[in-house]
C-alpha positions, 0 to 999 in steps of 0.5 A: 206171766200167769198160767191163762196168759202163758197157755194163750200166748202158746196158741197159733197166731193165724186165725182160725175159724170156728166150725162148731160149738156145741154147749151141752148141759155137762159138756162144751164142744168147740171145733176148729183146728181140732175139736176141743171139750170143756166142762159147762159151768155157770154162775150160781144166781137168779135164772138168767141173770149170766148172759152169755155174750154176742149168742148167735154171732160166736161162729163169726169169732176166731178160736183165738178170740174163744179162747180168751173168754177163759179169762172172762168171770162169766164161767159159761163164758171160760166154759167156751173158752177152754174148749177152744184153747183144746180145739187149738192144741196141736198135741203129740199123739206119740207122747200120750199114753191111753191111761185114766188118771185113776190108774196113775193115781193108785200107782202113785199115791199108794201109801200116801198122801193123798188131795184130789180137788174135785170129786171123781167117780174114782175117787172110792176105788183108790182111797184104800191104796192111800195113807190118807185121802182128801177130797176137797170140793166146792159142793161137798159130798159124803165126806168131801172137806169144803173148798176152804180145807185146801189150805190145810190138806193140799200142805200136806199132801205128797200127790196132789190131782186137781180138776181141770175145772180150776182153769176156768174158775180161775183158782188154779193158781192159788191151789197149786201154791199151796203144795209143796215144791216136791209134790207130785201134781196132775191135772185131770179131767177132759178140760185139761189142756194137753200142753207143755205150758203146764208140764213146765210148770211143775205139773207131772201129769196132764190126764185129758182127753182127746176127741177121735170123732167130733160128730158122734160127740157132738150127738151126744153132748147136745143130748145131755150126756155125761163123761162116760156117756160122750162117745167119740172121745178117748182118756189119755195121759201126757206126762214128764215121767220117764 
């Protein structure tokens, strides 16, 4: 079984309703047992040419039913679908740990090597602490290696970080192939699902958030807010390290 349908087959069978979607141009809101983020994608194309289905009637759906759309290739579509896989987990707030992915990172990769899929804001503060540091990203930016570079960096690497974003562009499984069996491996960012599906899947750190305050976030994502800009929101760490 992949990892998609590893995750949705860990969510609740009873229905539950949705109170609440919010698709902010950074940030995807879904509400329902809990309040869910996700980041907002789209396809690349002609303005208007990815429709997101059934607009207007996505209320009416389950959250079991949203969450399915992560498979979809509509990446609108897996935006929503993600969000409402996290508004679905019921997480053990005992097992968290208030810490950002950077601090884990630093503490790990120190003197080693290092491959982060996606760029983060992070990413300068740490690169010193590291033997060496591959950012690879699908927009490169200053010295960022292209999406194709993973093959040869992700081999090399003694830590690897990637996005939470690779659930809804569908790459996380080829990405984590292509590390070692002893690599130390997170997946960060607030779309990250705080599961154990993943956890037991190899990956030691799952570093995402939690939203305390699904008003004040809402407020803020429909206004085009940014991460550091989302209020109502908390970083947190779930791990296997002891």
């Amino acid at each position: 079984m992949n990892i998609l349908d590893e995750i949705l087959s860990s969510l609740p069978e009873e229905p539950i309703a949705v109170r609440k979607i919010v698709i902010g141009v950074h940030w995807t809101l879904v509400c329902s047992k809990h309040a869910g983020l996700g980041s907002t994608l789209v396809n690349c194309g002609p303005h208007g040419h990815s429709h997101m289905r059934e607009v207007g009637d996505l209320l009416n759906k389950s959250a079991q039913e949203l969450a399915g759309w992560i498979k979809s290739d509509n990446l609108l579509e897996a935006s929503v679908g993600i969000a409402a896989i996290n508004s679905l987990l019921d997480v053990d707030e005992s097992q968290l740990v208030e810490i950002n992915a950077a601090e884990v990172l630093a503490r790990r990769a120190a003197g080693k090597n290092l491959a982060i899929v996606g760029h983060f804001p992070f990413v300068e503060k740490i690169r010193s602490k590291t033997a060496n540091c591959w950012v690879i990203e699908k927009r490169p930016y200053g010295d960022d290696f292209p999406e194709e570079a993973a093959s040869q960096y992700l081999p090399q690497a003694d830590v690897v970080a990637i996005t939470g974003t690779s659930l809804i562009n569908h790459s996380i499984e080829s990405l984590l192939s292509l590390c070692k069996p002893d690599t130390v491996l997170m997946l960060l960012g607030p779309s990250t699902p705080l599961t154990p599906v993943l956890l037991n899947r190899g990956i030691t750190y799952l570093s995402g958030s939690r939203v305390i305050d699904e008003e004040a976030a809402a407020l803020t994502i429909q206004q085009g807010a940014s991460f550091p800009q989302v209020k109502g929101v908390k970083v947190v760490t779930l791990s296997t390290e002891k």
